[in-house]
C-alpha positions as CSV (number, residue, x, y, z in Angstrom):
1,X,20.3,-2.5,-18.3
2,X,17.6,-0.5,-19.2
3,X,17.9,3.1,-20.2
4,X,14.1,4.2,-20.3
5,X,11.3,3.9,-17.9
6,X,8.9,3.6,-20.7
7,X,5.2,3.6,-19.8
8,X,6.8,1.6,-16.4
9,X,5.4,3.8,-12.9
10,X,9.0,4.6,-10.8
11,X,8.9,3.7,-7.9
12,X,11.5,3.7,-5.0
13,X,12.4,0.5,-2.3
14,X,13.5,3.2,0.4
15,X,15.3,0.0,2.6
16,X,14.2,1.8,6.3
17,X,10.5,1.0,6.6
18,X,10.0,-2.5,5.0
19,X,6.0,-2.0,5.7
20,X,5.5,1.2,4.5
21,X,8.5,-0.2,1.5
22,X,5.3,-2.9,1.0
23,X,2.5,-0.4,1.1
24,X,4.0,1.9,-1.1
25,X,5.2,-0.9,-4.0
26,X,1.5,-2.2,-3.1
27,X,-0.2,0.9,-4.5
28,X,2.0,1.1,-7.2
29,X,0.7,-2.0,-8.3
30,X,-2.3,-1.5,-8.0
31,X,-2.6,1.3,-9.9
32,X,-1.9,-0.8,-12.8
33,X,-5.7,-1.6,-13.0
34,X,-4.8,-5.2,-14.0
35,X,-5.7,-7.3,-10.7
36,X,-8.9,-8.1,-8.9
37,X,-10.0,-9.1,-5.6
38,X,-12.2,-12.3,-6.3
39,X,-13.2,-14.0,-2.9
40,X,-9.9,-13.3,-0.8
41,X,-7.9,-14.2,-4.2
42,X,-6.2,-12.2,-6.4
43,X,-7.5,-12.6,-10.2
44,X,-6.7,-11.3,-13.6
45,X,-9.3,-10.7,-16.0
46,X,-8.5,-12.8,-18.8
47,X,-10.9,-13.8,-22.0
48,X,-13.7,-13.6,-19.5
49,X,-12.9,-15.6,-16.9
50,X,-11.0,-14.6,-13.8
51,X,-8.0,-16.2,-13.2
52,X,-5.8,-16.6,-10.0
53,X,-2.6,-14.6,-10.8
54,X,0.6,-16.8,-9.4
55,X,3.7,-15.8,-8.1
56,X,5.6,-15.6,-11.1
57,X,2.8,-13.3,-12.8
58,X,2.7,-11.1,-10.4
59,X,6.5,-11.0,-11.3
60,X,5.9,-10.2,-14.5
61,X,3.3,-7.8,-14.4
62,X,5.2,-5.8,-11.7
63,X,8.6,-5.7,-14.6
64,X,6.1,-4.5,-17.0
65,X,4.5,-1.8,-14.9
66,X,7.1,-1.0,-12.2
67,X,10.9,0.4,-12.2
68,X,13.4,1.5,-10.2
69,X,16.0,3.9,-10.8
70,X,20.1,3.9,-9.4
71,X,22.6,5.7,-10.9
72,X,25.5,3.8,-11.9
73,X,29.3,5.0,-13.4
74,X,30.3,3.7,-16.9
75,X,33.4,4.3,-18.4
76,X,33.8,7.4,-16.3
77,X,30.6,9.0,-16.7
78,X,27.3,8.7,-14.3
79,X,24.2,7.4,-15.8
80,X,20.8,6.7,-14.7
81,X,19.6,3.4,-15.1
82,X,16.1,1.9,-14.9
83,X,15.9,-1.6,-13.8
84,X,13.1,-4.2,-12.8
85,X,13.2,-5.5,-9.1
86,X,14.1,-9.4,-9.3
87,X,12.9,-10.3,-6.0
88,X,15.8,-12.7,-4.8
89,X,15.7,-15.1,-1.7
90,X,16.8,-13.7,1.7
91,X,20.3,-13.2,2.3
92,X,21.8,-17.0,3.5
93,X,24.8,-16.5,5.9
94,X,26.1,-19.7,5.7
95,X,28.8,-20.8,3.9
96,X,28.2,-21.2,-0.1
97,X,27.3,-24.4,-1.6
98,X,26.3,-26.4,-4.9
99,X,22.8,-25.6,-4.1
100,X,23.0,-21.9,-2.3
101,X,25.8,-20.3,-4.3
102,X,24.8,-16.8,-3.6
103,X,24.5,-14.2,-1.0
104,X,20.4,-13.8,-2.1
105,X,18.9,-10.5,-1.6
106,X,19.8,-7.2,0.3
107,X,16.4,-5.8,1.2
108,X,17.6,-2.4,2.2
109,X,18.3,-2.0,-1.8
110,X,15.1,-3.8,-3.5
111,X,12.6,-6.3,-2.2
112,X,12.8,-10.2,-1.7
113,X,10.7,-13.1,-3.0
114,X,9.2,-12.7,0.8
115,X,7.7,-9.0,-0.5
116,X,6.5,-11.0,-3.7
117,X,4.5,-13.4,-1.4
118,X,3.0,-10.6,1.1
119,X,2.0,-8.5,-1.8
120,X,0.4,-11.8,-3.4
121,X,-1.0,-13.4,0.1
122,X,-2.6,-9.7,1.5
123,X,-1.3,-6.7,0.5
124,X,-2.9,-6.2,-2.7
125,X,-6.4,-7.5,-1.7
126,X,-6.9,-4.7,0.2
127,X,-6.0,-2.2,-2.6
128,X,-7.5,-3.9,-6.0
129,X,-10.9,-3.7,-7.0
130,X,-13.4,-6.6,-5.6
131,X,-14.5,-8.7,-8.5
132,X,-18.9,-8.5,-7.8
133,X,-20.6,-11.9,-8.6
């Protein structure tokens, strides 16, 4: 749990409209001013050189820079809680195994590793700066 949103930008996974969901988590991001549009690939700016950002960056930079709020109850009393989307795998109904234990994600409540990819693959190259040769 985390009780403050910090310098983090709030933003909401509404769960109705998973494209406008994207778009909106998309600008968010963006905002951020970290990321780059380099030749249909999207770059950080790092000691110079501009480097494709992975998956698992983008992660991170979205739990530095993003948060969503729920209100949970604690020993009786409501609190509001900031937390960092974790982007799980899509919901698996089949039975539970050794190697698919859990239920995965429930995108009406926060978005899935599929999000993570669209943001990564085309969402965000429309909305970050182009890197100019």
């Amino acid at each position: 749990m985390n009780d403050k949103l910090g310098n983090r930008r709030l933003h909401h996974w509404n769960g109705t409209d998973r494209q406008a969901d994207i778009a909106v988590l998309a600008v968010a991001i963006a905002a951020t001013g970290e990321l780059f549009n380099h030749n249909g690939t999207l770059v950080q700016l790092r000691d110079g050189k501009l480097i494709p950002i992975s998956r698992n960056e983008l992660q991170e930079l979205i739990t530095r820079h993003v948060a969503a709020v729920r209100v949970v109850k604690r020993d009786g009393v409501w609190q509001r809680e900031f937390y960092s989307y974790e982007f799980a795998q899509k919901p698996n109904f089949e039975l539970p195994t050794s190697t698919n234990p859990g239920p995965g994600a429930d995108s009406e409540r926060e978005p899935d590793v599929e999000v993570l990819n669209t943001l990564l693959q085309s969402e965000l190259l429309t909305r970050v700066p182009r890197a100019e040769p």
